[in-house]
MIDODO-297116 format. One record per residue (C-alpha): residue number from 0; residue in one letter; chain; x, y, z. Coordinates in pm, 1 decimal. Layout:
residues N
num  residuo  cadena  east  north  up
NUM  a  A  X  Y  Z .
...
end
This chain:
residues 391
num  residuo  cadena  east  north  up
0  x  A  0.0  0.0  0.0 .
1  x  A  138.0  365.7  -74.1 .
2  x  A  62.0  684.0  134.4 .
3  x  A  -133.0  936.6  -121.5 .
4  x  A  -214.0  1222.0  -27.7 .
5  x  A  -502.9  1424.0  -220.2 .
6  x  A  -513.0  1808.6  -190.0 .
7  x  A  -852.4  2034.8  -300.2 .
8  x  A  -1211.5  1786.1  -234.2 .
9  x  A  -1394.4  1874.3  -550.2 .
10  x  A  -1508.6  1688.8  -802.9 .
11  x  A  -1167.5  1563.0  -882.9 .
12  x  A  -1009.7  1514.3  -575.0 .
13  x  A  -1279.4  1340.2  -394.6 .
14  x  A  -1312.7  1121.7  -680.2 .
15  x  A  -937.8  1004.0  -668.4 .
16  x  A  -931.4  995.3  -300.8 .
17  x  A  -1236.6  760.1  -315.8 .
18  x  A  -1051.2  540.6  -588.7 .
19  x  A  -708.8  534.6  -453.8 .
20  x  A  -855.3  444.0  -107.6 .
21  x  A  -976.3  106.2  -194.7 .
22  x  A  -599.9  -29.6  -203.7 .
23  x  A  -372.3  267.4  -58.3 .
24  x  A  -347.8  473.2  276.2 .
25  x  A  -511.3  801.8  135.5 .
26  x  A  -524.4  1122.4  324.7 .
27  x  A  -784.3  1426.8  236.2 .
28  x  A  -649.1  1770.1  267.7 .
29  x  A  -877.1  2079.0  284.2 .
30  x  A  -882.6  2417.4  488.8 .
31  x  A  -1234.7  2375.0  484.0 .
32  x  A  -1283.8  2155.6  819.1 .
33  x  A  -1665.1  2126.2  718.3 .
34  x  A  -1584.4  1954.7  389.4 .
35  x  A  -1311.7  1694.6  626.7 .
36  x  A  -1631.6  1651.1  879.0 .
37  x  A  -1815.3  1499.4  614.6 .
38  x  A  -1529.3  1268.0  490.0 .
39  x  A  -1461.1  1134.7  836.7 .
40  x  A  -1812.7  1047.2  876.1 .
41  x  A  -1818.5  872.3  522.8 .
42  x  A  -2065.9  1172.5  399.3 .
43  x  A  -2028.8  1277.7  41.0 .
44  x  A  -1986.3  1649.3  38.8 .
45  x  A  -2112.1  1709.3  -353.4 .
46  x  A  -2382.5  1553.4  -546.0 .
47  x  A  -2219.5  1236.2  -761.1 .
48  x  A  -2454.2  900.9  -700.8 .
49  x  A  -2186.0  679.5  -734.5 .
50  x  A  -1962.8  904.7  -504.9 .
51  x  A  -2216.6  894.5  -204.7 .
52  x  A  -2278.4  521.1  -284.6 .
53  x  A  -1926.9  474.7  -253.4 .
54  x  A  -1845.2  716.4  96.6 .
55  x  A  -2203.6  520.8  243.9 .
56  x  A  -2022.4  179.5  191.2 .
57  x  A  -1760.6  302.3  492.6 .
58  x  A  -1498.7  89.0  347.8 .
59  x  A  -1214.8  329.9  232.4 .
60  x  A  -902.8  386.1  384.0 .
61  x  A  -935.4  735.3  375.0 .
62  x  A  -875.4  994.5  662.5 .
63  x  A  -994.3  1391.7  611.9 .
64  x  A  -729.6  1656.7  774.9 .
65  x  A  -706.4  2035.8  755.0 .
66  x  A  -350.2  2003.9  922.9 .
67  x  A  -67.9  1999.0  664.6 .
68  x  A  192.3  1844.9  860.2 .
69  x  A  -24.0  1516.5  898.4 .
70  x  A  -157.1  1572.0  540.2 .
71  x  A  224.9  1541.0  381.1 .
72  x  A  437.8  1387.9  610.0 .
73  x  A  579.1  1042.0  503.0 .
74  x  A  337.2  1073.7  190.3 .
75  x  A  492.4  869.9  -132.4 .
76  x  A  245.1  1086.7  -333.4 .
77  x  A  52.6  1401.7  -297.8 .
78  x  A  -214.5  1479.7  -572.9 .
79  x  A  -295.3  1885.1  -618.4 .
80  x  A  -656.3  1918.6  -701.5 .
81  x  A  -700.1  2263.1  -591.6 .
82  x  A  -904.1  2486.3  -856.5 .
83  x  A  -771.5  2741.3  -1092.0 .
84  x  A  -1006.6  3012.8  -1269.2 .
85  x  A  -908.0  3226.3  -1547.9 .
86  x  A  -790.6  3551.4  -1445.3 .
87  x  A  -938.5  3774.9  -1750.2 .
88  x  A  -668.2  4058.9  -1624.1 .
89  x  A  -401.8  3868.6  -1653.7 .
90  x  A  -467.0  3660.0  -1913.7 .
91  x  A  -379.8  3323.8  -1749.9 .
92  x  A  -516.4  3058.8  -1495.4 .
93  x  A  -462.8  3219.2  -1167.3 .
94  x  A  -182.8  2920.0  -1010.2 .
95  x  A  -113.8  3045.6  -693.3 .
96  x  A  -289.4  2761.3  -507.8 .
97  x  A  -98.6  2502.9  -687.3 .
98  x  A  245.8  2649.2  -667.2 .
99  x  A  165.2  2718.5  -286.1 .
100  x  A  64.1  2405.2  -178.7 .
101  x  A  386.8  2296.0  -370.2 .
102  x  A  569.8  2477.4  -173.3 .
103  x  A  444.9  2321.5  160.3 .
104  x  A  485.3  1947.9  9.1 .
105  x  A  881.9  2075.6  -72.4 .
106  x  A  944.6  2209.3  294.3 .
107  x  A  744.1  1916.9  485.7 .
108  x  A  816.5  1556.3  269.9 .
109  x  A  1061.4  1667.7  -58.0 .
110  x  A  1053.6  1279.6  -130.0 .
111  x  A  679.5  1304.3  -220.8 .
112  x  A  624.9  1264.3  -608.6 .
113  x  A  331.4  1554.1  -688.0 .
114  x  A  102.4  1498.9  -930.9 .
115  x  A  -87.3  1793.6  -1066.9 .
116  x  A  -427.6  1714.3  -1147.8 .
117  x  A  -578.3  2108.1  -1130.6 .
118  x  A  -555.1  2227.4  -1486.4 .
119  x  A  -281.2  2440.4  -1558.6 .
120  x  A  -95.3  2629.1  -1876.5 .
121  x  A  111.7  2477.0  -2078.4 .
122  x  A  433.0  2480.4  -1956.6 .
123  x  A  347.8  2547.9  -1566.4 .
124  x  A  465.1  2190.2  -1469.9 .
125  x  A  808.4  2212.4  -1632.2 .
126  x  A  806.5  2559.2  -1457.2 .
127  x  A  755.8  2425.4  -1136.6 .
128  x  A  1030.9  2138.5  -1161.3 .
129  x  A  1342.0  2395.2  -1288.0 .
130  x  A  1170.2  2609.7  -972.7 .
131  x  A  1211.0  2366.9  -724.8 .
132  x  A  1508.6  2172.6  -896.8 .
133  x  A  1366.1  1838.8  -924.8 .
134  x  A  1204.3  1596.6  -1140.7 .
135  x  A  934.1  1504.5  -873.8 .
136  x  A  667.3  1674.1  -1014.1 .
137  x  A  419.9  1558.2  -1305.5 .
138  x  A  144.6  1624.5  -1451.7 .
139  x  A  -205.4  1414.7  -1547.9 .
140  x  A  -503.7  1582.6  -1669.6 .
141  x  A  -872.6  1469.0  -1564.6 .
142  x  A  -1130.6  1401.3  -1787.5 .
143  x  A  -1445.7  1362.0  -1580.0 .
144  x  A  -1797.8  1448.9  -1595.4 .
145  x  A  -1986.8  1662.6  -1331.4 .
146  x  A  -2216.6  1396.5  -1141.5 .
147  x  A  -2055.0  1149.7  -1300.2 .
148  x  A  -1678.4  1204.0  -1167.3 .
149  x  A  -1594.0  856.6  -980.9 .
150  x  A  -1796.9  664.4  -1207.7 .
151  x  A  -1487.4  822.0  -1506.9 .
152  x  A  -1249.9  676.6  -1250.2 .
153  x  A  -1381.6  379.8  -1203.2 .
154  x  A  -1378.8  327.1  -1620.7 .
155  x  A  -1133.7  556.7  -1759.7 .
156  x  A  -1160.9  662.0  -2116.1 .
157  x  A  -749.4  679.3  -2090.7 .
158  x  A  -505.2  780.0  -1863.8 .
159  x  A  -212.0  1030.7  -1975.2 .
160  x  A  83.7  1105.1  -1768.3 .
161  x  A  325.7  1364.6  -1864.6 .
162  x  A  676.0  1371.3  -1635.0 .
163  x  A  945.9  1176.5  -1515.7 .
164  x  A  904.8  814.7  -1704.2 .
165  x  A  951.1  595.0  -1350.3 .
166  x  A  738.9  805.4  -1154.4 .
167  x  A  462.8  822.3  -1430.5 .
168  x  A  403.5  492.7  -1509.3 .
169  x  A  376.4  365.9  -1097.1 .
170  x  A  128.6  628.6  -1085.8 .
171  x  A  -97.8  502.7  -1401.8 .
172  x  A  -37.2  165.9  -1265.8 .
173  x  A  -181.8  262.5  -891.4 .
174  x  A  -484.5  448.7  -1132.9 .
175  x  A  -529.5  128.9  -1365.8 .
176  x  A  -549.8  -164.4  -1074.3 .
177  x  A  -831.8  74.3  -877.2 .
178  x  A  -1051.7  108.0  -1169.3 .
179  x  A  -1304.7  -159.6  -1276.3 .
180  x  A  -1240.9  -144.2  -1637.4 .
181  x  A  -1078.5  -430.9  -1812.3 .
182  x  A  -723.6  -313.2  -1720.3 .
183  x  A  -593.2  -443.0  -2079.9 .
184  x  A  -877.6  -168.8  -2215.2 .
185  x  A  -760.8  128.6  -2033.0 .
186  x  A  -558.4  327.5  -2278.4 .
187  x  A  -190.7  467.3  -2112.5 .
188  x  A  -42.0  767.0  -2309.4 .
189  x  A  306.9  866.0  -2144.8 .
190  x  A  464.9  1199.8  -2273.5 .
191  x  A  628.5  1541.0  -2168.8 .
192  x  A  431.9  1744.5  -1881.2 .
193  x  A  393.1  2034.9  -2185.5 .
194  x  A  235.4  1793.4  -2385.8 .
195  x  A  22.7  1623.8  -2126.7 .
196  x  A  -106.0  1996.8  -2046.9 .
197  x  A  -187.0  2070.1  -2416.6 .
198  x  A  -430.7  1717.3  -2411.8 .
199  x  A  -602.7  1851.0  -2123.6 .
200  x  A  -707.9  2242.2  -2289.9 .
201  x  A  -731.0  2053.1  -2627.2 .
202  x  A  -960.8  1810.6  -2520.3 .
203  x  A  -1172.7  2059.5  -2344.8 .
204  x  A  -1182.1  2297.6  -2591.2 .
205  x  A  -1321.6  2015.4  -2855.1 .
206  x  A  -1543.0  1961.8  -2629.7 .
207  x  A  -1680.7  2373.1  -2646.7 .
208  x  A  -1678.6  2356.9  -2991.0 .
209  x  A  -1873.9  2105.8  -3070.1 .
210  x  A  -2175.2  2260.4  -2767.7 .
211  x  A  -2146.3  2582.6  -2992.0 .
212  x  A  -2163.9  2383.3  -3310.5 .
213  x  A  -2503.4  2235.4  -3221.0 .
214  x  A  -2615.2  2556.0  -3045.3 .
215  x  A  -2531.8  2739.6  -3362.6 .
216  x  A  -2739.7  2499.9  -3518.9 .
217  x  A  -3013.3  2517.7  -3328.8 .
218  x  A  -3006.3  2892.4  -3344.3 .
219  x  A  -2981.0  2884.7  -3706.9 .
220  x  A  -3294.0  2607.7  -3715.9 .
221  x  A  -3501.0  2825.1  -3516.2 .
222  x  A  -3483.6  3098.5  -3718.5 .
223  x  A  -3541.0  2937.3  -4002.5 .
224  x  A  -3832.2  2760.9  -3894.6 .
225  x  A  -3744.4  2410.8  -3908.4 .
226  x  A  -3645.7  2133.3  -3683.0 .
227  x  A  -3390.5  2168.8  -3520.3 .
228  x  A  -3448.9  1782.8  -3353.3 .
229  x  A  -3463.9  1648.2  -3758.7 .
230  x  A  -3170.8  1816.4  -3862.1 .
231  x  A  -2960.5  1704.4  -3541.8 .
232  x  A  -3078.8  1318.0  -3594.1 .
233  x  A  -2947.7  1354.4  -3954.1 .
234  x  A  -2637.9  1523.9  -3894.6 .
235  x  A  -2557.4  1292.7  -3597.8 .
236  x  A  -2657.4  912.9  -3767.8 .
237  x  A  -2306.2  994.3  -3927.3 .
238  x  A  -2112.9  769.4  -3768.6 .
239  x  A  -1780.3  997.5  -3817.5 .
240  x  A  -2032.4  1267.9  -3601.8 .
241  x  A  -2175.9  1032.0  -3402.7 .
242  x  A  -2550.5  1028.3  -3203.9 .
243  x  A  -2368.6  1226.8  -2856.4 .
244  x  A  -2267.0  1569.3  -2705.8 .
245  x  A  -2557.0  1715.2  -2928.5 .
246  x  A  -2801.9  1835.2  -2708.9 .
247  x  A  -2865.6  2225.7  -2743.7 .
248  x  A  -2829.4  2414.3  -2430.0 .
249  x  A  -2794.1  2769.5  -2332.8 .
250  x  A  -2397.9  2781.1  -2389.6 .
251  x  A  -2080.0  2616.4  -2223.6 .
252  x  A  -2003.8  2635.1  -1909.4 .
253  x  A  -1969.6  2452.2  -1553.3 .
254  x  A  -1635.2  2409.4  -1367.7 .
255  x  A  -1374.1  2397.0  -1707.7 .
256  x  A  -1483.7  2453.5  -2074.2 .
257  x  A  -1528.5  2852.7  -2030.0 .
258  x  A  -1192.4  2863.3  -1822.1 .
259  x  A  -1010.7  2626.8  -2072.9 .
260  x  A  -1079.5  2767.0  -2333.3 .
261  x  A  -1028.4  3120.8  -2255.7 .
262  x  A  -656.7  2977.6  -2127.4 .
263  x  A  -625.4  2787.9  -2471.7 .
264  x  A  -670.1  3081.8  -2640.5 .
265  x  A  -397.2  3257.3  -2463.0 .
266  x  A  -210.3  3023.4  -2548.9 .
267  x  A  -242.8  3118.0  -2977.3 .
268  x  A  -116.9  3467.8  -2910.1 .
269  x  A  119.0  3511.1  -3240.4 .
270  x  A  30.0  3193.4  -3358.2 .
271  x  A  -262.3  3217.9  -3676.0 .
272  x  A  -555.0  3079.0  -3552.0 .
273  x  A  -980.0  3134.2  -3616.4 .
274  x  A  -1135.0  2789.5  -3440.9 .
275  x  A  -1037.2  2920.0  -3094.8 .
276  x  A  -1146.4  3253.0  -3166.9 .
277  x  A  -1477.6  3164.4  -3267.9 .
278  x  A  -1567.0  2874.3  -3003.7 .
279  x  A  -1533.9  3158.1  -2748.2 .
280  x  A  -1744.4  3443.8  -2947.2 .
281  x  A  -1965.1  3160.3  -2992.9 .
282  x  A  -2043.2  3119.4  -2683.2 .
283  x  A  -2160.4  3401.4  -2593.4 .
284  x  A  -2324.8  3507.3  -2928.3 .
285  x  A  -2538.5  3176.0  -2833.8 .
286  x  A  -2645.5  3364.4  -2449.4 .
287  x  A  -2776.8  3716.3  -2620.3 .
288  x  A  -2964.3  3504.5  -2883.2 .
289  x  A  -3102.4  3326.7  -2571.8 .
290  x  A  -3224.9  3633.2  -2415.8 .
291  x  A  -3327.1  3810.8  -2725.2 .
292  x  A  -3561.2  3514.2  -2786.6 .
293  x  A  -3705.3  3587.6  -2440.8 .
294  x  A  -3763.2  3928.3  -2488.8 .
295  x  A  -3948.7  3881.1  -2779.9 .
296  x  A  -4190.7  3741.5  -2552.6 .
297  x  A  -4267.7  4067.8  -2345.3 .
298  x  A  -4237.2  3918.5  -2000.9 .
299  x  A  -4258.8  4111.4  -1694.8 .
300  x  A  -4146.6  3828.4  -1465.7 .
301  x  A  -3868.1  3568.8  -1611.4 .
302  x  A  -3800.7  3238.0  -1375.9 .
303  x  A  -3495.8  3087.3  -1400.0 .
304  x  A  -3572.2  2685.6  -1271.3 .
305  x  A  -3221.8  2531.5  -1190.4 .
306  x  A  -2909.2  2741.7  -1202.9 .
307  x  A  -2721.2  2415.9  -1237.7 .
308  x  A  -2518.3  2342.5  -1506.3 .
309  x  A  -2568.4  1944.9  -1564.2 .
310  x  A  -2811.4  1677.3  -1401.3 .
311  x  A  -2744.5  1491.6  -1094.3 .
312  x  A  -2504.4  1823.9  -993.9 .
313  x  A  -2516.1  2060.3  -778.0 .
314  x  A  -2216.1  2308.0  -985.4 .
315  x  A  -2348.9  2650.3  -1102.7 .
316  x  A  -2039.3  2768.3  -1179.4 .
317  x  A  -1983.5  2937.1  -1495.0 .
318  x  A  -2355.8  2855.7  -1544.4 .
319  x  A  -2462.1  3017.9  -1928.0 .
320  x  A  -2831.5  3042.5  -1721.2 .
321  x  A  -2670.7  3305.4  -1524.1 .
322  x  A  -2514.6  3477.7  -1779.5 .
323  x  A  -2878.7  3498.0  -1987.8 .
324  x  A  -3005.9  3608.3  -1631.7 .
325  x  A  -2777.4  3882.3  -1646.5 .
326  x  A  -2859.9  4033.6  -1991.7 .
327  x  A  -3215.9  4011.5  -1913.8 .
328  x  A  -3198.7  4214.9  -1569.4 .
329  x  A  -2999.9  4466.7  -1804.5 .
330  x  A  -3284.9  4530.9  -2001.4 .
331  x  A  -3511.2  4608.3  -1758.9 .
332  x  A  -3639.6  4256.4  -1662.3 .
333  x  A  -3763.2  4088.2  -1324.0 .
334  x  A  -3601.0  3750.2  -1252.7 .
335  x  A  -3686.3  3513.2  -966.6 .
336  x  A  -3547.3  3150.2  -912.7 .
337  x  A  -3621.5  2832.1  -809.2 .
338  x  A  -3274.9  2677.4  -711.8 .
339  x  A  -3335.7  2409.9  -396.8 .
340  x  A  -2922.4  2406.1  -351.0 .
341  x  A  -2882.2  2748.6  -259.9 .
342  x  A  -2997.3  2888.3  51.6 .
343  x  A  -3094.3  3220.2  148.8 .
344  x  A  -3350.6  3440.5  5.9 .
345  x  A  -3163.6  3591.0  -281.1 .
346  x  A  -2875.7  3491.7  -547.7 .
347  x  A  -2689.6  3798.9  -706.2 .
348  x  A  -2976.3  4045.2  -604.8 .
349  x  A  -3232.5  3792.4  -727.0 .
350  x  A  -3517.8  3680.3  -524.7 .
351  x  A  -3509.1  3314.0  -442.7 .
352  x  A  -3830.6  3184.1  -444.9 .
353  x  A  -3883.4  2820.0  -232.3 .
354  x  A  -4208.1  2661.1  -328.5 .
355  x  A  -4246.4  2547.2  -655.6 .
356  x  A  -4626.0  2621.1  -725.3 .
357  x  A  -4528.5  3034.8  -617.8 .
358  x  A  -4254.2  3034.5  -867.7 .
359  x  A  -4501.4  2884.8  -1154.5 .
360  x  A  -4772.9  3150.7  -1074.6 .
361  x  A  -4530.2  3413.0  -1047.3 .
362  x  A  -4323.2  3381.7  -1352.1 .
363  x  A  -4444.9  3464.7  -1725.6 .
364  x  A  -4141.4  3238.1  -1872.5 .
365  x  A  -3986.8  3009.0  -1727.9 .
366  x  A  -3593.3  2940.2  -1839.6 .
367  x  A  -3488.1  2599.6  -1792.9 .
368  x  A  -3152.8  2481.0  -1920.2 .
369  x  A  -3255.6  2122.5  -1882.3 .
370  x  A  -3624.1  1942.0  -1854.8 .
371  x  A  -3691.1  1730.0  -1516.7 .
372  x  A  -3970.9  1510.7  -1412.4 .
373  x  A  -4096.1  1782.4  -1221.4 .
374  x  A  -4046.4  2062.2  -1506.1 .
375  x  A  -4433.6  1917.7  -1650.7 .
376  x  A  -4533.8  2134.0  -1391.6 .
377  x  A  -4510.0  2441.0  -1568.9 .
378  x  A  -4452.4  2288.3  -1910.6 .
379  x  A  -4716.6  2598.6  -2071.4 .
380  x  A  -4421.1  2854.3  -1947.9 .
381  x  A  -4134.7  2668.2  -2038.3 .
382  x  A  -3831.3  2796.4  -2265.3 .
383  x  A  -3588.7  2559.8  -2309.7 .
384  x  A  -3337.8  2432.9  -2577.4 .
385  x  A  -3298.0  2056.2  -2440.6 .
386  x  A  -3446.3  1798.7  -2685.7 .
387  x  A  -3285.7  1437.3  -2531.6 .
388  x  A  -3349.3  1517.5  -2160.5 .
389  x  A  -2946.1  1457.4  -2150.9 .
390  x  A  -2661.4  1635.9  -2030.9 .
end
């Protein structure tokens, strides 16, 4: 058994920690001592089903601490899963959390191997090793789905490692043995921290394209005044397309396309580019079509139902709902919500309204990013782009 470490309890983190923990000694660092409550009494502390089903099961070796001398001491690896934003001033991921909690590993246990899992520019990781003169540090990018972050551990589309050869492949083989995938089936890609960081803001920003293809389409559908449901099936029974990722929404966002992107982007300065350009303009082209469709509707009262991002998640980071929110308010317009994860009585100067029936009566439109079984409810009110009932 090795001693991991796993520092930030998101998605990510918590997901690894629950992984690793089935065969290793792992150790959950967080300042937030409510977050470590909940892990020492086997209590998931974000929405994932197969998270909570895992943390009810009280069969991990897994210990929650907010101290970092017990979180790093004699620690063979420590995984950084802290969260970086974009810093649209700077015009880079803000790092400081993952250089400073580097630091602390260095001083405490320098032995530790670090594996960077929070997503970072290209180049950061290489950075980080000439900083601290070793070759302890690598990087592997996730690849996991909000509510559905343990279950992508547990069957891995691929694992990539980018770093010191010895130290990356014990790592994929400590990731391979916990999953439940055929481990002849999981796909290993070793290569260069630089490189491993350009698969992870690559991947994601794919991933925003093709969202703002099909919300492009949709836009351009509605307009028209045909299907936009036909016109997907067609397009998608291509098998090159392929029948997935195709549900129109209100735009990108959650915890990493918006961020990646943006960072991606950065990235192209001097280089000739258009694609990356355009996903982001896209994106938010797609959010004032949103609301200009809504106004066209004269309401006096809009009501947003969900600020969520995804299904079976409790994330509203990023959210494009709160973005449309925010270009309705600046023409003038009322908006309530109905969002059972926050509490309080308002969101962003927004009145948060608690019963669901109130909302209904109270609301001319109703903006909902994704139908739910309880969505029939006000089904006469309803604006939404979803056609699948998918994420």
């Amino acid at each position: 058994m090795l001693n991991i470490t796993i520092v930030g309890l998101g998605y990510v983190g918590l997901s690894l920690a629950a992984l690793l923990s089935k065969q290793n000694n792992v150790k959950a660092f967080d300042i937030n001592t409510k977050v470590i409550d909940k892990i020492n009494k086997r209590i998931s502390p974000i929405v994932d089903e197969e998270l909570e089903n895992y943390f009810d099961s009280k069969k991990l070796n897994l210990h929650g601490t907010s101290n970092k001398l017990d979180a790093y001491k004699n620690s063979d690896y420590v995984i950084i899963s802290t969260p970086t934003d974009f810093d649209d001033q700077k015009g880079c991921f803000n790092t400081d959390s993952v250089t400073s909690v580097i630091t602390d590993i260095r001083d405490i246990e320098p032995k530790a191997t670090i594996v960077i899992k929070s997503t970072v520019p290209i180049g950061f990781t290489k950075a980080m090793n000439q900083q601290f003169k070793t070759r302890n540090i690598i990087f592997s990018p996730e690849f996991l789905r909000e509510g559905k972050a343990l279950y992508d551990n547990l069957y891995p589309s691929r694992i990539v490692i980018g770093g010191t050869p010895s130290k990356a492949e014990n790592f994929a083989k400590q990731l391979v043995e916990c999953s439940k995938k055929d481990h002849d089936k999981v796909p290993i890609f070793y290569m260069q921290s630089s490189e491993a960081e350009a698969v992870k803001l690559f991947s994601n920003a794919y991933l925003a394209m093709r969202v703002s293809y099909f919300n492009e389409l949709d836009t351009f559908c509605k307009l028209k005044g045909i299907s936009t449901l036909d016109v997907i099936n067609g397009v998608s029974g291509d098998n090159r397309i392929g029948n997935f990722y195709n549900n129109p929404s209100f735009g990108y966002g959650g915890y990493c396309l918006p961020k990646d992107t943006k960072q991606l982007l950065s990235h192209f300065e001097g280089i000739p580019n258009e694609i990356f350009k355009a996903i982001v303009q896209s994106n938010n082209i797609r959010k004032e079509f949103i609301a200009s469709e809504i106004l066209k509707k004269s309401p006096s009262i809009v009501g947003l139902y969900r600020l969520i991002m995804k299904q079976n998640s409790d994330n509203i980071r990023s959210s494009a709902i709160i973005d449309v929110m925010n270009l309705l308010k600046a023409k003038g317009i009322k908006v309530i919500i109905f969002e059972p994860s926050l509490q309080g009585s308002q969101f962003q100067g927004n009145e948060l309204v608690e019963d669901l029936n109130e909302f209904t009566s109270s609301s001319d439109v109703i903006l909902l990013n994704r139908q739910t079984q309880e969505s029939h409810i006000f089904k006469e009110k309803a604006f939404s782009c979803d056609l699948f009932g998918n994420n």
